[in-house]
PyMOL Python script that loads the backbone (N, CA, C, O; Angstrom):
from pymol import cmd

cmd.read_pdbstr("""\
ATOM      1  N   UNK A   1      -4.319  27.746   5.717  1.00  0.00           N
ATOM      2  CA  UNK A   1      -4.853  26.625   4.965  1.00  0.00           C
ATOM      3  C   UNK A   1      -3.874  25.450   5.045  1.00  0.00           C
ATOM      4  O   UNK A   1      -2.657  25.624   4.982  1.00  0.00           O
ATOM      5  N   UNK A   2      -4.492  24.153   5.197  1.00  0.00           N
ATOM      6  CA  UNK A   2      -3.648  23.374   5.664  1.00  0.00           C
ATOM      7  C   UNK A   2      -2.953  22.822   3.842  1.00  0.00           C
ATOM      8  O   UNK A   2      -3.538  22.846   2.759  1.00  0.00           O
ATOM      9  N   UNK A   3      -1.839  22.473   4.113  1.00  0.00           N
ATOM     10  CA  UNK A   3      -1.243  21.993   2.541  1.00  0.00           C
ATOM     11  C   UNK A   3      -1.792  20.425   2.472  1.00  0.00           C
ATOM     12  O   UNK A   3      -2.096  19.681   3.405  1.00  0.00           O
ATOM     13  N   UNK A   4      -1.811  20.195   1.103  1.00  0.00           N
ATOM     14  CA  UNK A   4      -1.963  18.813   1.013  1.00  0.00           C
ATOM     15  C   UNK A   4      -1.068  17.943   1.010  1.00  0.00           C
ATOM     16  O   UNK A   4      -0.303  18.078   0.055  1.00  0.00           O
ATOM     17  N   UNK A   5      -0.874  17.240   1.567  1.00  0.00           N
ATOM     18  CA  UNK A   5       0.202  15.854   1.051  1.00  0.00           C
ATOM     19  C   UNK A   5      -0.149  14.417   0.678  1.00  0.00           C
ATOM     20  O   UNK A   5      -0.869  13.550   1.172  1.00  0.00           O
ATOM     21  N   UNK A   6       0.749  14.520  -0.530  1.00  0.00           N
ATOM     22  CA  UNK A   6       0.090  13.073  -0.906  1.00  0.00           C
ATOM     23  C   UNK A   6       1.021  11.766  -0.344  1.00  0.00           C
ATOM     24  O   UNK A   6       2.189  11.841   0.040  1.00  0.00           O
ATOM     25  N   UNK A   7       0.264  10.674  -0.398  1.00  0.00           N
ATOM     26  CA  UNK A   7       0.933   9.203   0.000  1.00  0.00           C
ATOM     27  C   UNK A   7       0.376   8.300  -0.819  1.00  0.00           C
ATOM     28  O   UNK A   7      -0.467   8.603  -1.663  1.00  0.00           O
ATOM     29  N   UNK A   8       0.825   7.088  -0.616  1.00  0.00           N
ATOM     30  CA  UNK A   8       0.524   6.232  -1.869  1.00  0.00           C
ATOM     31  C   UNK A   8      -0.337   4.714  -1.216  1.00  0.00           C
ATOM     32  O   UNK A   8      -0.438   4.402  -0.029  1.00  0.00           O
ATOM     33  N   UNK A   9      -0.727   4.169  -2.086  1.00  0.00           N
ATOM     34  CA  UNK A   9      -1.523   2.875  -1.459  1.00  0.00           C
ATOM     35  C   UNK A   9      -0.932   1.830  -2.402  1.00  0.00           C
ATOM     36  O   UNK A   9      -0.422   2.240  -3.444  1.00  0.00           O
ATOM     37  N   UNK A  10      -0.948   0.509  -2.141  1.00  0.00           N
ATOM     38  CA  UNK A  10      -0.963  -0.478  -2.509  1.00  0.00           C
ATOM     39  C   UNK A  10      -2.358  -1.571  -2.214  1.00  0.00           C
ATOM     40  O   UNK A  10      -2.536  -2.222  -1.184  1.00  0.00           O
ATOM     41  N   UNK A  11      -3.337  -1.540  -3.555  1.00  0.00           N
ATOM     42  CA  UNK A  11      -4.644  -2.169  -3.154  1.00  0.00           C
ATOM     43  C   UNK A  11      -4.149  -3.379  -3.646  1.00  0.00           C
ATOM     44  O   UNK A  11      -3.117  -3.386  -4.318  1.00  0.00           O
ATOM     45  N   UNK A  12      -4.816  -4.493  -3.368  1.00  0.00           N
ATOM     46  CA  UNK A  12      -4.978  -6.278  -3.549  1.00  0.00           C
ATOM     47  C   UNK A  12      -6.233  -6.537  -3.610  1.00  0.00           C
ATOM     48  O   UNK A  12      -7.222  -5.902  -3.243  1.00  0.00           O
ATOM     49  N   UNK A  13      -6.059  -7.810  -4.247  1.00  0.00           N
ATOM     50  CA  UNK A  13      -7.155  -8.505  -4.736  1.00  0.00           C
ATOM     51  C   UNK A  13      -8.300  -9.135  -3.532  1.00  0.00           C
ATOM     52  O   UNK A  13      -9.525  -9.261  -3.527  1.00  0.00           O
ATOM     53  N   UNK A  14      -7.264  -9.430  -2.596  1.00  0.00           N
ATOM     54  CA  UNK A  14      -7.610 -10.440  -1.167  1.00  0.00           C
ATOM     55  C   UNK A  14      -6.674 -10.084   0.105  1.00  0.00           C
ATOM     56  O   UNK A  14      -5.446 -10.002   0.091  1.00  0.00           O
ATOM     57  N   UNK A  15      -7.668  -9.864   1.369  1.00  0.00           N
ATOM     58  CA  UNK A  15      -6.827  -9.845   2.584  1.00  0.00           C
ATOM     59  C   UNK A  15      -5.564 -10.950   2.702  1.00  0.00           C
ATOM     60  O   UNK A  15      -4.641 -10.754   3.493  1.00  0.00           O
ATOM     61  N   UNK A  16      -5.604 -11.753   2.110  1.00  0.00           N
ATOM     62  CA  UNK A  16      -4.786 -12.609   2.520  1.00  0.00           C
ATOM     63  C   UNK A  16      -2.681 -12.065   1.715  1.00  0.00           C
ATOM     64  O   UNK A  16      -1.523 -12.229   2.099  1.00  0.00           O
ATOM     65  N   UNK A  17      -3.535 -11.284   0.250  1.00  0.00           N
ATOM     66  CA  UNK A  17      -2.157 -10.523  -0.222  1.00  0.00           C
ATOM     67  C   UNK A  17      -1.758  -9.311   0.457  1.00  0.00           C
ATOM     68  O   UNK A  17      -0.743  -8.656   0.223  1.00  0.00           O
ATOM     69  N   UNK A  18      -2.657  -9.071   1.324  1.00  0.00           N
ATOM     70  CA  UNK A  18      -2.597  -7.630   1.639  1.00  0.00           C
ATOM     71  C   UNK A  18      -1.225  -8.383   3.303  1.00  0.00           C
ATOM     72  O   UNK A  18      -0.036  -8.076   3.386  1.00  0.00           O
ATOM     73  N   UNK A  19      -1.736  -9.008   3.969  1.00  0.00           N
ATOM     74  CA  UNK A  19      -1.095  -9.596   5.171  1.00  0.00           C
ATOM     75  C   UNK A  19      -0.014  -9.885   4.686  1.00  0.00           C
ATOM     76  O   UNK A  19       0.982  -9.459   5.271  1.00  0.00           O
ATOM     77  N   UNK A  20       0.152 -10.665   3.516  1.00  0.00           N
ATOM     78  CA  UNK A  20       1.552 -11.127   3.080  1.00  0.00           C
ATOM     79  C   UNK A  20       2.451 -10.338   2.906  1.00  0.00           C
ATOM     80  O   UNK A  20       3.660 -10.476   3.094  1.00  0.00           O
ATOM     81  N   UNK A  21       1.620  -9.116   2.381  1.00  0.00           N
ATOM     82  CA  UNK A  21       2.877  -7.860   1.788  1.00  0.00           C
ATOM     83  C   UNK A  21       2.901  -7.312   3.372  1.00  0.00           C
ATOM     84  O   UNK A  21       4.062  -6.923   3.498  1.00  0.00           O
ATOM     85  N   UNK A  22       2.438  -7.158   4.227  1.00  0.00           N
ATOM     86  CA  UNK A  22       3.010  -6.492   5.701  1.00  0.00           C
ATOM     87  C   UNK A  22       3.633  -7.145   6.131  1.00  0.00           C
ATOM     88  O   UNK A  22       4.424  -6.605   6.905  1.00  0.00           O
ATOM     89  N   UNK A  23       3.742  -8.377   6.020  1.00  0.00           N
ATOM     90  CA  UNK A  23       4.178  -9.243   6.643  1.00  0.00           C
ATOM     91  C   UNK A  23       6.000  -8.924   5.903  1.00  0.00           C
ATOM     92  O   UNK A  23       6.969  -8.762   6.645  1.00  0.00           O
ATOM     93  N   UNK A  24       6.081  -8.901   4.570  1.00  0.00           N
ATOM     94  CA  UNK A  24       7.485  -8.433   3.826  1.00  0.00           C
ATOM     95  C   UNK A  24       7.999  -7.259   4.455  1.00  0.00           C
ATOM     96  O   UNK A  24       9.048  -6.974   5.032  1.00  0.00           O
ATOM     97  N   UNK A  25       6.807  -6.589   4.131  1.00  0.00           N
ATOM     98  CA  UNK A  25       7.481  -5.110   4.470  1.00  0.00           C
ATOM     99  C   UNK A  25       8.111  -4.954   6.105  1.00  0.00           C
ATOM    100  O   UNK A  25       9.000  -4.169   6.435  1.00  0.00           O
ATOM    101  N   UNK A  26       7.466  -5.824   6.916  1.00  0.00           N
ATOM    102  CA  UNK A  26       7.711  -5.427   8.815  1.00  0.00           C
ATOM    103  C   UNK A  26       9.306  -6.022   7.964  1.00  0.00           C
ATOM    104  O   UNK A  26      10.189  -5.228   7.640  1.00  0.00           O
ATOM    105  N   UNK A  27       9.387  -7.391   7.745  1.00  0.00           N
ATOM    106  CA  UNK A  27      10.395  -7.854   7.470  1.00  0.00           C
ATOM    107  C   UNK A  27      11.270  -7.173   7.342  1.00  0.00           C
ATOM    108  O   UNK A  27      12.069  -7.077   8.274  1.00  0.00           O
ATOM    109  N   UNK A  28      11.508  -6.271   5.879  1.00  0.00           N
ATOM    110  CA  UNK A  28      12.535  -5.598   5.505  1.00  0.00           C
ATOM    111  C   UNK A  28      12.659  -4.202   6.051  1.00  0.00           C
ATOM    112  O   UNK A  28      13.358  -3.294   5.601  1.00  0.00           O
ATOM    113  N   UNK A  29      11.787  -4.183   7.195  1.00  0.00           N
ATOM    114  CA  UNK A  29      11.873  -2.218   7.429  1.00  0.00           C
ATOM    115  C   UNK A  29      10.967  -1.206   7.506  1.00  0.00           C
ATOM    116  O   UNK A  29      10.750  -0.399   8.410  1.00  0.00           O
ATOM    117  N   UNK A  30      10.342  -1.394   6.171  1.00  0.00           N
ATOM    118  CA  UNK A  30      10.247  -0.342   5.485  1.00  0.00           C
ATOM    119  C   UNK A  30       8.565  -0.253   6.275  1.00  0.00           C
ATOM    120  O   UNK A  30       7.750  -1.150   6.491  1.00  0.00           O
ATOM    121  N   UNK A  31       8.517   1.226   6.560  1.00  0.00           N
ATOM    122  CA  UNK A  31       7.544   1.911   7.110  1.00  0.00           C
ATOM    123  C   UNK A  31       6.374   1.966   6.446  1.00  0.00           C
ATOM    124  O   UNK A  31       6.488   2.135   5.232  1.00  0.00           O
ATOM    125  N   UNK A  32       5.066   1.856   6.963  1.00  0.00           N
ATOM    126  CA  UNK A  32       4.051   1.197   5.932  1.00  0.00           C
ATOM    127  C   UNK A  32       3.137   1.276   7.168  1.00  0.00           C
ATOM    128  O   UNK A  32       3.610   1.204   8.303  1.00  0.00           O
ATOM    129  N   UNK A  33       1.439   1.467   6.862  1.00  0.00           N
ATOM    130  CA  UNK A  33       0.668   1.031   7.358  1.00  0.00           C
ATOM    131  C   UNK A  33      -0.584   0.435   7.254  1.00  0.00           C
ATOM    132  O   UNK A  33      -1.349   1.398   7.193  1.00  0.00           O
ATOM    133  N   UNK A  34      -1.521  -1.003   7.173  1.00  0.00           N
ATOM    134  CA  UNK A  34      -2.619  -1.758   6.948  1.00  0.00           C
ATOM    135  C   UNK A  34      -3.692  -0.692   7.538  1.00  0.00           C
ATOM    136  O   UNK A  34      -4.054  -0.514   8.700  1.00  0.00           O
ATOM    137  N   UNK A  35      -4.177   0.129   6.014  1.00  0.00           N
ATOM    138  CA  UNK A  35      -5.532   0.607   6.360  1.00  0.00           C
ATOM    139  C   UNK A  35      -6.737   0.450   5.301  1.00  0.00           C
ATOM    140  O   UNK A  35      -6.672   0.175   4.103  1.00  0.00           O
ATOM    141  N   UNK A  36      -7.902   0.721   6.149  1.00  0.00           N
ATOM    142  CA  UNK A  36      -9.379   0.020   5.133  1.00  0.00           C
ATOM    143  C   UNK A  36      -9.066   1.116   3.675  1.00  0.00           C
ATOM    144  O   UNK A  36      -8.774   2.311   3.635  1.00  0.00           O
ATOM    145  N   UNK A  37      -9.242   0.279   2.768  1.00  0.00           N
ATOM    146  CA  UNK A  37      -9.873   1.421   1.136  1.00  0.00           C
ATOM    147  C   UNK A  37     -10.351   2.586   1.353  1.00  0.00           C
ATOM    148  O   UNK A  37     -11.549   2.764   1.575  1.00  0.00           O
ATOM    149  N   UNK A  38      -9.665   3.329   1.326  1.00  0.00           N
ATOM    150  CA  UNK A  38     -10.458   4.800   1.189  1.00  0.00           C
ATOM    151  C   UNK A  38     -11.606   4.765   0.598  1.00  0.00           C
ATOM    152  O   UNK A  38     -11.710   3.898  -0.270  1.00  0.00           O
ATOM    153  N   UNK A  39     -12.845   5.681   0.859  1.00  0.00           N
ATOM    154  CA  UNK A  39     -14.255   4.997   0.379  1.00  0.00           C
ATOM    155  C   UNK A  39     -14.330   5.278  -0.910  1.00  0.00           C
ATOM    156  O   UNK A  39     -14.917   4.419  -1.568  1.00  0.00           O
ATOM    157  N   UNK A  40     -13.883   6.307  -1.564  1.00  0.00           N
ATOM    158  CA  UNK A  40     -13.783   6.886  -3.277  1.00  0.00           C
ATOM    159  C   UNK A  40     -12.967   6.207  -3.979  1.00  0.00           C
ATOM    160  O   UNK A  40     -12.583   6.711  -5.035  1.00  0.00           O
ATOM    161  N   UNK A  41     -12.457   4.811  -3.566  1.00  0.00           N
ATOM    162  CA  UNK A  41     -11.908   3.735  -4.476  1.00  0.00           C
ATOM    163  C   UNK A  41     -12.365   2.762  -3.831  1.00  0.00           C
ATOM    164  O   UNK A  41     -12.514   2.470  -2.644  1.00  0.00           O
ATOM    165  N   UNK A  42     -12.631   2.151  -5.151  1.00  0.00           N
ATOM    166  CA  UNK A  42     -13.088   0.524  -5.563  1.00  0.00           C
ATOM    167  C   UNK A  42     -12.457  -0.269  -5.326  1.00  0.00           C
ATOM    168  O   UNK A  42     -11.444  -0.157  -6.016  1.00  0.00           O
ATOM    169  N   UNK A  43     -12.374  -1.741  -4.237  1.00  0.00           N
ATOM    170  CA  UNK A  43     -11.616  -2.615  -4.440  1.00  0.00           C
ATOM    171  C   UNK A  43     -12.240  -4.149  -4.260  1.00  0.00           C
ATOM    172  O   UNK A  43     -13.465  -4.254  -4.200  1.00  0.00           O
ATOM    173  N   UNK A  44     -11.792  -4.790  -4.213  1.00  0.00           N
ATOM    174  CA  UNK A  44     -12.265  -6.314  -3.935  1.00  0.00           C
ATOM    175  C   UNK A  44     -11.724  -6.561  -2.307  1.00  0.00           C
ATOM    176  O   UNK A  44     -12.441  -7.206  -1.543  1.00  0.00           O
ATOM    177  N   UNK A  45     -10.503  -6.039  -1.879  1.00  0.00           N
ATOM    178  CA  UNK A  45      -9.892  -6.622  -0.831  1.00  0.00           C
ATOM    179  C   UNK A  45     -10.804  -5.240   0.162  1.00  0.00           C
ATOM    180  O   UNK A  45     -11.558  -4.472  -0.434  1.00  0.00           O
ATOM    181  N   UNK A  46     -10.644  -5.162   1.203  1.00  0.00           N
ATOM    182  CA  UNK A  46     -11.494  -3.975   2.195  1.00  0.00           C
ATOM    183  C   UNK A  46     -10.074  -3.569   2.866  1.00  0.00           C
ATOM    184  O   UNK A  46     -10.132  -2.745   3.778  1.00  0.00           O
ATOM    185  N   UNK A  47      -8.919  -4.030   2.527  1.00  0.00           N
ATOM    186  CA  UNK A  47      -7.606  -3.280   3.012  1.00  0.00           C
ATOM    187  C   UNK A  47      -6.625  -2.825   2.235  1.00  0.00           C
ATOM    188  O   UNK A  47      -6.558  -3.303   1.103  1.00  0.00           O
ATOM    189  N   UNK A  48      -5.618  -1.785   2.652  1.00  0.00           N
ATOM    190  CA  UNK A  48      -4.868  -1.765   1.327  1.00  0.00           C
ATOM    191  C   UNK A  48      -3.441  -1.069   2.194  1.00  0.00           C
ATOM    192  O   UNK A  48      -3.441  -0.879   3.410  1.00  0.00           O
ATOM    193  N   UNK A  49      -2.455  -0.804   1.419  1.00  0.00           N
ATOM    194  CA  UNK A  49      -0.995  -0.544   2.439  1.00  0.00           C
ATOM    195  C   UNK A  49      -0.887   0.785   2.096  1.00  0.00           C
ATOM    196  O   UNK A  49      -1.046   1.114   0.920  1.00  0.00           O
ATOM    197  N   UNK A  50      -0.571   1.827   3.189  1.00  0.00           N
ATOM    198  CA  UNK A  50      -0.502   3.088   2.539  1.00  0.00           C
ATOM    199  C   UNK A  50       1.422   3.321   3.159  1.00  0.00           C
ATOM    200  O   UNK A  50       1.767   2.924   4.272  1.00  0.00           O
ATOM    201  N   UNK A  51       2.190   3.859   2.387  1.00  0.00           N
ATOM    202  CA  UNK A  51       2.860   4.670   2.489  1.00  0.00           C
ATOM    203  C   UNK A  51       3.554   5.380   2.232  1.00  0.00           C
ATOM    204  O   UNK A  51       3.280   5.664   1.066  1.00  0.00           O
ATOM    205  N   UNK A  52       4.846   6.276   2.715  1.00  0.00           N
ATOM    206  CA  UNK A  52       5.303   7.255   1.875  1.00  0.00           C
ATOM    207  C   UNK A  52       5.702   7.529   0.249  1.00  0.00           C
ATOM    208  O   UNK A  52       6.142   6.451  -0.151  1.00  0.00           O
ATOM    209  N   UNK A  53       5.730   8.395  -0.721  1.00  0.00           N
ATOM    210  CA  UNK A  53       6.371   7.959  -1.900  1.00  0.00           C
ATOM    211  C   UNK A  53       7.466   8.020  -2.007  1.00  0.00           C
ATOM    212  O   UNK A  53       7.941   7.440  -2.984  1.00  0.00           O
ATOM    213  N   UNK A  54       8.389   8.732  -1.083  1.00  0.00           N
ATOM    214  CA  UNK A  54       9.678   8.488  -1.302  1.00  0.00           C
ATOM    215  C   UNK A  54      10.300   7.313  -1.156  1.00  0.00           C
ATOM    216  O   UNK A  54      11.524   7.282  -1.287  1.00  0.00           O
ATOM    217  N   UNK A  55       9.584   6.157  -0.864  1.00  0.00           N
ATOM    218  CA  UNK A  55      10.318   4.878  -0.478  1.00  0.00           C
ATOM    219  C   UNK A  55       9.435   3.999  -1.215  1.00  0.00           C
ATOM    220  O   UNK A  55       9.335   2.806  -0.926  1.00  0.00           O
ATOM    221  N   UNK A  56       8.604   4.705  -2.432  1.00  0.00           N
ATOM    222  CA  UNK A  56       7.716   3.514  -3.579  1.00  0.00           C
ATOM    223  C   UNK A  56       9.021   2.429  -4.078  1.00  0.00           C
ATOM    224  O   UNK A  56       9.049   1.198  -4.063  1.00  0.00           O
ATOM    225  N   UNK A  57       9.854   3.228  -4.428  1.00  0.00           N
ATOM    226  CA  UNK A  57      10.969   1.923  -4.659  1.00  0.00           C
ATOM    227  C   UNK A  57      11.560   1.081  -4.343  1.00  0.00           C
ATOM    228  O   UNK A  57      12.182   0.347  -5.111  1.00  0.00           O
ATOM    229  N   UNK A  58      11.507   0.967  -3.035  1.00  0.00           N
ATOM    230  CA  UNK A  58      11.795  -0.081  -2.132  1.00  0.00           C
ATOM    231  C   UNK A  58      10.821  -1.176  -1.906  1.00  0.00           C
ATOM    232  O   UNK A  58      11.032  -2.379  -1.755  1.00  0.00           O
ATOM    233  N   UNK A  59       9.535  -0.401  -1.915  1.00  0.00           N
ATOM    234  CA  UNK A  59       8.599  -0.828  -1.448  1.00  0.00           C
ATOM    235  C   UNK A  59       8.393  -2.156  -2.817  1.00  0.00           C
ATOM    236  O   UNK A  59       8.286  -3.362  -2.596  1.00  0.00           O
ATOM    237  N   UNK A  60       8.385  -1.605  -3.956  1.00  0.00           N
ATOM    238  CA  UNK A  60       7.883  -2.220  -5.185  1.00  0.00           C
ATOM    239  C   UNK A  60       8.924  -3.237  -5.353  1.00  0.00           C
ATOM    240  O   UNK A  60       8.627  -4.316  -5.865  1.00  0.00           O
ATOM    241  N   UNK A  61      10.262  -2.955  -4.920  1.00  0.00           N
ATOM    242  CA  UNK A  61      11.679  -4.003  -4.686  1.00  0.00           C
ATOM    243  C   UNK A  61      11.109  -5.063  -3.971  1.00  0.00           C
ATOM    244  O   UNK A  61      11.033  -6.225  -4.369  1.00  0.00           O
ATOM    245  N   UNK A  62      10.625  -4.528  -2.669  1.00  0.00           N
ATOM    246  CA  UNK A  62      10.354  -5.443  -1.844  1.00  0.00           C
ATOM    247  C   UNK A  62       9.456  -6.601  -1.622  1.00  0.00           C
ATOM    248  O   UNK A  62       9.494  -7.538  -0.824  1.00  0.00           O
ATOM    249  N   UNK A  63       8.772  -6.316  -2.411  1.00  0.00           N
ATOM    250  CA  UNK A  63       7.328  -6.643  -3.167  1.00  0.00           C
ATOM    251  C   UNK A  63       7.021  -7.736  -4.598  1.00  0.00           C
ATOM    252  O   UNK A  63       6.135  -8.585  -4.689  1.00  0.00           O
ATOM    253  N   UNK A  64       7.971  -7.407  -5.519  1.00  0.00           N
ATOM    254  CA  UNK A  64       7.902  -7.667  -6.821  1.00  0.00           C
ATOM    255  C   UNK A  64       8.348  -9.179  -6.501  1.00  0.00           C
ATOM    256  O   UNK A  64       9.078  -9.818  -5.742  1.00  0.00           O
ATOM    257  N   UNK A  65       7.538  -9.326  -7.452  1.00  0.00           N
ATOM    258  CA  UNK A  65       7.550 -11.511  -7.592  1.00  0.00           C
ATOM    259  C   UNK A  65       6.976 -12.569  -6.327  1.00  0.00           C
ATOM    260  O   UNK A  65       6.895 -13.797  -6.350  1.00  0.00           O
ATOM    261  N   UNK A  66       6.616 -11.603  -5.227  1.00  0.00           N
ATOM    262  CA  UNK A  66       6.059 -12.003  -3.998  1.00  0.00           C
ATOM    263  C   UNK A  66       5.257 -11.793  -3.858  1.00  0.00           C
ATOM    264  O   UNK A  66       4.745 -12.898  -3.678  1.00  0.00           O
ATOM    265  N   UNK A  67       4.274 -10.875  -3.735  1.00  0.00           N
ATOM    266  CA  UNK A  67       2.660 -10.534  -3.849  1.00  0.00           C
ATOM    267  C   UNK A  67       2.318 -10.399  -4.762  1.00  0.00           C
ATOM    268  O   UNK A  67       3.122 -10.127  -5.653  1.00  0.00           O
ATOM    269  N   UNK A  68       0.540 -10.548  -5.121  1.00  0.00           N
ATOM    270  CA  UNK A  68      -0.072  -9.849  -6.256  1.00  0.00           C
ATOM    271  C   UNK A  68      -0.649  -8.604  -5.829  1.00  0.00           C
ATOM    272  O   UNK A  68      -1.428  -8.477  -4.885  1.00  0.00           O
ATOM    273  N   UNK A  69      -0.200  -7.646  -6.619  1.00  0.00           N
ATOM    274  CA  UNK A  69      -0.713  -6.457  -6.697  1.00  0.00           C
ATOM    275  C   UNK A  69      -1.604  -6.062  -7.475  1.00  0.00           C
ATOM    276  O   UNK A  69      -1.427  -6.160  -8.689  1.00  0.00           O
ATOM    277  N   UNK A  70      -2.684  -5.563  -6.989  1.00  0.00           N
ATOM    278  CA  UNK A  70      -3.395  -5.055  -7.907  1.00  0.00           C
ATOM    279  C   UNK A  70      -3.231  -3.960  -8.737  1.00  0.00           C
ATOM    280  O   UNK A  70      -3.326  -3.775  -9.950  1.00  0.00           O
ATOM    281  N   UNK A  71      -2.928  -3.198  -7.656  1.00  0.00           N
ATOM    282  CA  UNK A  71      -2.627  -1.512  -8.199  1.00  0.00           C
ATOM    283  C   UNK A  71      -2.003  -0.649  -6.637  1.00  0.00           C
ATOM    284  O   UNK A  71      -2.210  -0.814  -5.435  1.00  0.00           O
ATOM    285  N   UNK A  72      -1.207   0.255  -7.418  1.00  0.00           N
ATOM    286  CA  UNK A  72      -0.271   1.106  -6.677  1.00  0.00           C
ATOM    287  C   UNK A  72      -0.940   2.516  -7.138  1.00  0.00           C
ATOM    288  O   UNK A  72      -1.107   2.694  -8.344  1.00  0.00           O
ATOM    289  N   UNK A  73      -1.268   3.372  -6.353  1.00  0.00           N
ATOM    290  CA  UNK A  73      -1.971   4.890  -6.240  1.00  0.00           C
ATOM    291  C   UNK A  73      -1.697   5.665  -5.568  1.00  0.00           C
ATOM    292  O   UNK A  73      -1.638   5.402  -4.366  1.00  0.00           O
ATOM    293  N   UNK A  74      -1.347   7.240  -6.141  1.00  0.00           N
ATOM    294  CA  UNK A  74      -0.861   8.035  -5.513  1.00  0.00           C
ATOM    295  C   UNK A  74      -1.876   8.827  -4.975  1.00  0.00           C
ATOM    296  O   UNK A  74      -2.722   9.111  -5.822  1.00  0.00           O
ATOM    297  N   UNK A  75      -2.073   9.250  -3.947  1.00  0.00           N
ATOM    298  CA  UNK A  75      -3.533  10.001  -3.021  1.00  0.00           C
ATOM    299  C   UNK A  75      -2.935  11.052  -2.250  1.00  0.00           C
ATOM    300  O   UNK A  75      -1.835  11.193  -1.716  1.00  0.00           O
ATOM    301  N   UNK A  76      -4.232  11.926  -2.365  1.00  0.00           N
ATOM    302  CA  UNK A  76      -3.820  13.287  -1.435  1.00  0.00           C
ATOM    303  C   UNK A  76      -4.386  13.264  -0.314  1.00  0.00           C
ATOM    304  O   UNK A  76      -5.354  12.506  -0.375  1.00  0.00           O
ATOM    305  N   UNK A  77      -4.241  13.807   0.877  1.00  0.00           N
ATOM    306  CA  UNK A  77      -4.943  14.190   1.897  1.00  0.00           C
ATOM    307  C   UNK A  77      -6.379  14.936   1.865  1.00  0.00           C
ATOM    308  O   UNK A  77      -6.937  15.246   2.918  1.00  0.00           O
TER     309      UNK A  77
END
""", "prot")
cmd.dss("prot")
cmd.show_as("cartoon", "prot")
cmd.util.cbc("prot")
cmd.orient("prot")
């Protein structure tokens, strides 16, 4: 049986916050990837940033006072 693992998303309001925050993140490093809303969440934007949780803190460092975030979610496989 395969195990689950979870990863995390960062949804936005608008493509245009969603580009900005990749655009930070290529900047500073940090590993990340621009994919559509998973279909069992609701959003306004049709993209959202998924990646690891061990690096939510960087990520939210990297982030804070520069994008609007809507919401940050932890998801399983």
């Amino acid at each position: 049986m395969k195990e689950k693992k979870s990863y995390d998303v960062i949804l936005f309001k608008a493509v245009s916050y969603a580009l900005k925050a990749e655009k930070i993140l290529k900047k500073e490093g940090l590993p990340h990837k621009l994919i559509p809303v998973p279909k069992h969440i609701s959003s306004d934007c049709g993209v959202c940033i998924r990646f690891e949780p061990e690096i939510k803190s960087k990520i939210e460092a990297a982030l804070f006072n520069k994008v609007d975030v809507e919401e940050l979610r932890t998801l399983e496989n």
